[in-house]
C-alpha positions as CSV (number, residue, x, y, z in Angstrom):
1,X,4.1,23.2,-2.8
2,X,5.2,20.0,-1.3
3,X,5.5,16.7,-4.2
4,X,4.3,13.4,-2.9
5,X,6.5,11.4,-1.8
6,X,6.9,7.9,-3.6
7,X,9.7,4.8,-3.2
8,X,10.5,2.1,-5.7
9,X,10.5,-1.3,-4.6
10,X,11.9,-3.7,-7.6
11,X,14.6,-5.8,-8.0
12,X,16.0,-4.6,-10.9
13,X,18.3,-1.5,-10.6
14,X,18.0,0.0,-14.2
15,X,14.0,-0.2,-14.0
16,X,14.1,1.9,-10.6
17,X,16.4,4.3,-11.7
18,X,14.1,4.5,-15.3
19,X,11.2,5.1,-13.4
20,X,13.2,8.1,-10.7
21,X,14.2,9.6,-14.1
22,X,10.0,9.3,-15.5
23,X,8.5,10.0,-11.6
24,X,11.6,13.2,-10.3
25,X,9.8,16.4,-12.2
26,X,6.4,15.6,-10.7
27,X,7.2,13.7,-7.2
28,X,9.8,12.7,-5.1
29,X,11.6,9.6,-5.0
30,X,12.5,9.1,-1.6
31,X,14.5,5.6,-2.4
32,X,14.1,2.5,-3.4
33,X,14.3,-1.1,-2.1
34,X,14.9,-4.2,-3.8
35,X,13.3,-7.0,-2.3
36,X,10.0,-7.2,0.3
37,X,11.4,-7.7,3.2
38,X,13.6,-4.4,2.6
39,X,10.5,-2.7,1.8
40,X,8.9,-3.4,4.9
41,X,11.5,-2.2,7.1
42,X,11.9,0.9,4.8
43,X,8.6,2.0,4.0
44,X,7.5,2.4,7.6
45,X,11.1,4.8,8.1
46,X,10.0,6.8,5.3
47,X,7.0,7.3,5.3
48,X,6.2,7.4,1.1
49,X,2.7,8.4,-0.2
50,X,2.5,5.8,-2.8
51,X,4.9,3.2,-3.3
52,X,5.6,1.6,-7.2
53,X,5.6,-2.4,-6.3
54,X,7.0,-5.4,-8.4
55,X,5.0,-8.0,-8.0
56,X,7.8,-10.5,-8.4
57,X,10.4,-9.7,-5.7
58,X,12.7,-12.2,-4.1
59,X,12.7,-12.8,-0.2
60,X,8.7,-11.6,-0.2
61,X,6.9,-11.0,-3.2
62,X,5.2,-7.4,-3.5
63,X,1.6,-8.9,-3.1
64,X,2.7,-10.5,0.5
65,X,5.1,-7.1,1.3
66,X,1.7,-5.2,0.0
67,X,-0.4,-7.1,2.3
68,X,1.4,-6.4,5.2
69,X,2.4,-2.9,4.5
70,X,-1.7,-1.9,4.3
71,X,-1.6,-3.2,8.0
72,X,0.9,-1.0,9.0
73,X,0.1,2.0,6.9
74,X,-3.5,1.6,5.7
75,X,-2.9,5.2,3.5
76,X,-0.2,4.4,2.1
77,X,-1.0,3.7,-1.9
78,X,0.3,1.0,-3.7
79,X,0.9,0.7,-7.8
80,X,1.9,-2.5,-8.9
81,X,3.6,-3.7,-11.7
82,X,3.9,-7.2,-13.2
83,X,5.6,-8.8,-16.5
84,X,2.9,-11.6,-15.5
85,X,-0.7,-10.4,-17.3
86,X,-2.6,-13.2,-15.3
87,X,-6.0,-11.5,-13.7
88,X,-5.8,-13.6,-10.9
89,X,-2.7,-11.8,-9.7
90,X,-4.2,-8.1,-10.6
91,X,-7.9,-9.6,-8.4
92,X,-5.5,-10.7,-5.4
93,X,-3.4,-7.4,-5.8
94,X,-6.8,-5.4,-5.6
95,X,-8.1,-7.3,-2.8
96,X,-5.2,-6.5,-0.5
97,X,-5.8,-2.4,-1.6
98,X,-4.3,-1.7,-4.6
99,X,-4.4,1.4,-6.5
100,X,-3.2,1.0,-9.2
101,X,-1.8,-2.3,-11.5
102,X,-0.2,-1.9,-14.8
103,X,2.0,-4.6,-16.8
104,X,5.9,-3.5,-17.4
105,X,5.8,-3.4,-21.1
106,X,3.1,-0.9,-20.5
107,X,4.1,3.0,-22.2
108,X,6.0,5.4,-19.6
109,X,2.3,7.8,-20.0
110,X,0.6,4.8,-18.3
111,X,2.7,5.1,-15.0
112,X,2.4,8.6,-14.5
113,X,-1.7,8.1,-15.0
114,X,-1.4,5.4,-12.8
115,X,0.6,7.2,-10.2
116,X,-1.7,10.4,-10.5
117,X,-5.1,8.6,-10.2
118,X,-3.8,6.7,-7.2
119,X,-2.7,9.7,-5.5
120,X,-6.3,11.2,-6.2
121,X,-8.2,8.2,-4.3
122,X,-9.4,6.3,-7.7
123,X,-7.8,3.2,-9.0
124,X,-6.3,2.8,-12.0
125,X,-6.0,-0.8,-13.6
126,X,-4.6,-0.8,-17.3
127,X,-7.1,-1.6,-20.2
128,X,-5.6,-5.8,-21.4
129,X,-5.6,-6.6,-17.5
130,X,-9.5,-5.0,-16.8
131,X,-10.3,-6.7,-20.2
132,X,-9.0,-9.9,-19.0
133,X,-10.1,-10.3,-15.4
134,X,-14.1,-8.9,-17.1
135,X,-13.5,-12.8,-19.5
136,X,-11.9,-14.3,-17.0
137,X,-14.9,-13.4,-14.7
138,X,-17.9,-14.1,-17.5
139,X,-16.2,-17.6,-17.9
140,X,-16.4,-18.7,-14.6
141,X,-17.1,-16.4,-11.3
142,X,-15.5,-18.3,-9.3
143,X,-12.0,-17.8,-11.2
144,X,-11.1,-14.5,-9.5
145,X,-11.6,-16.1,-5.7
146,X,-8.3,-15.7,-3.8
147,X,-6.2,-18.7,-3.1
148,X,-6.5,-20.5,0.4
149,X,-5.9,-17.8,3.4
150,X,-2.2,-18.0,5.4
151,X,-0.5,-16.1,7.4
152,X,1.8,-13.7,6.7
153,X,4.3,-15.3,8.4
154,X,3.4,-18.6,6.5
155,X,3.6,-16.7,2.8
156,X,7.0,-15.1,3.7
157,X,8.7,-19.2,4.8
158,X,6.7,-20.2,1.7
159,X,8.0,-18.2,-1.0
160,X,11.6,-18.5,0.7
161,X,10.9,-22.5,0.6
162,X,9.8,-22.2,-3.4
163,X,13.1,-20.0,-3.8
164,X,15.1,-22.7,-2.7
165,X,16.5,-21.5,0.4
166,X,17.3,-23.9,3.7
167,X,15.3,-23.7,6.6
168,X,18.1,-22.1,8.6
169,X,18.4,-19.7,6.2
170,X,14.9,-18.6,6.6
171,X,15.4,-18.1,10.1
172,X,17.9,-16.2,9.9
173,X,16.3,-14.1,7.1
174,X,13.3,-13.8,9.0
175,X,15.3,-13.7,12.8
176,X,13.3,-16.5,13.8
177,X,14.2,-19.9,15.1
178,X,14.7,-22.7,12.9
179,X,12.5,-24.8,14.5
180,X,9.4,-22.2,14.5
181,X,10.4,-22.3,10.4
182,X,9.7,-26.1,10.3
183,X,6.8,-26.0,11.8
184,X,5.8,-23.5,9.4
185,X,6.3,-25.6,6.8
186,X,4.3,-28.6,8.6
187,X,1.9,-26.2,8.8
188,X,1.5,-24.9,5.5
189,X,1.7,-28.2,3.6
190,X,-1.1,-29.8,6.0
191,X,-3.0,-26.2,5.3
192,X,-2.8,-26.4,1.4
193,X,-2.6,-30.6,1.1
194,X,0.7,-31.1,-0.2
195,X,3.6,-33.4,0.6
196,X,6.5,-32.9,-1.1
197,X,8.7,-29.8,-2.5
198,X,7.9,-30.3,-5.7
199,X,4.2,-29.4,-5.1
200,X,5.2,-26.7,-2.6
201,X,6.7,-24.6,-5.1
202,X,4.0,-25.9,-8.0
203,X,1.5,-23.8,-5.8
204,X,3.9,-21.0,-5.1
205,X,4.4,-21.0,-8.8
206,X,0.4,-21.5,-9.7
207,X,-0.6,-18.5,-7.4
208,X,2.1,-16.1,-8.8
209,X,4.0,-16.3,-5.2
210,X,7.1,-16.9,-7.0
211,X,8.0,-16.4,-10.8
212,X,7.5,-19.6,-12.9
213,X,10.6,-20.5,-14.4
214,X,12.3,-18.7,-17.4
């Protein structure tokens, strides 16, 4: 009988090969990638059933690579897993088509649930996350709305702008010119009301599109 077929997307190599070692006698791993962009060329090439999906990759976070991989492959099933246990981030993950989101510290069992639910057609979301975004949600409805719409386009030159990389080094990243990535950024600042840097990466920061500082 023929195991699903799953690929790792995280930028840390010992959690990818922990998580081949948890996934192998049950599925096959068909690779991994470690940041988004990487995992949208990949993903398409393979062809996985469900993919396991950091939410805090460099380049393009997995919520942004997840976006734009349910365009491409609407069945493909995403699990997503976070060290961040904000329920904003798990209520824009499930907006976009998510399957399944658990939080890293969470016990190797959880994954496999995870994994197995998703692969049935239900959702799985762990227990402190559902709890959260259910008080998050009695405290104020509004709380869980998603953040100001971009493009996909504009949230890939976004989170490269919070990372700290030059403009030409976005184009080149991206194999676009550099003077369609400034106008990105003219772009996205008018589109979200900010003016400097600083604030740029505040809001990539504030809606989990890069990792706050350590």
């Amino acid at each position: 009988m023929k195991r699903p077929r799953i690929l790792l997307a995280d930028d840390h190599a010992m959690i990818c090969a922990g998580f081949q070692k948890l996934l192998e006698p049950q599925y096959e791993v068909i690779g991994s990638v470690a940041d988004g962009l990487a995992l949208l060329k990949s993903a398409p090439e393979l062809k996985p059933d469900l993919i396991v999906i950091d939410v805090g990759m460099p380049l393009l976070n997995g919520l942004n690579a997840g976006r734009e991989l349910k365009n491409l492959m609407p069945s493909v099933k995403l699990v997503f897993l976070t060290m961040n246990p904000d329920p904003d981030v798990a209520a824009e993950a499930l907006r976009i088509g998510a399957s399944g989101y658990l939080l890293k510290n969470s016990q190797s069992d959880e994954l496999l649930r995870a994994v197995h639910e998703a692969l049935r057609g239900l959702t799985y979301i762990t227990p402190q996350i559902a709890r959260s975004m259910e008080q998050a949600y009695i405290r104020d409805p509004r709380s869980l709305e998603r953040p100001r719409d971009l493009s996909d386009r504009q949230r890939s030159v976004l989170q490269m702008l919070a990372e700290g990389r030059s403009p030409k080094e976005i184009a080149y990243l991206l194999r676009i010119s550099l003077r369609t990535v400034r106008f990105h950024k003219y772009r996205i600042m008018e589109e979200l009301g900010i003016s400097t840097n600083s604030e740029l990466v505040q809001y990539a920061i504030k809606h989990s599109i890069i990792p706050p500082p350590l």
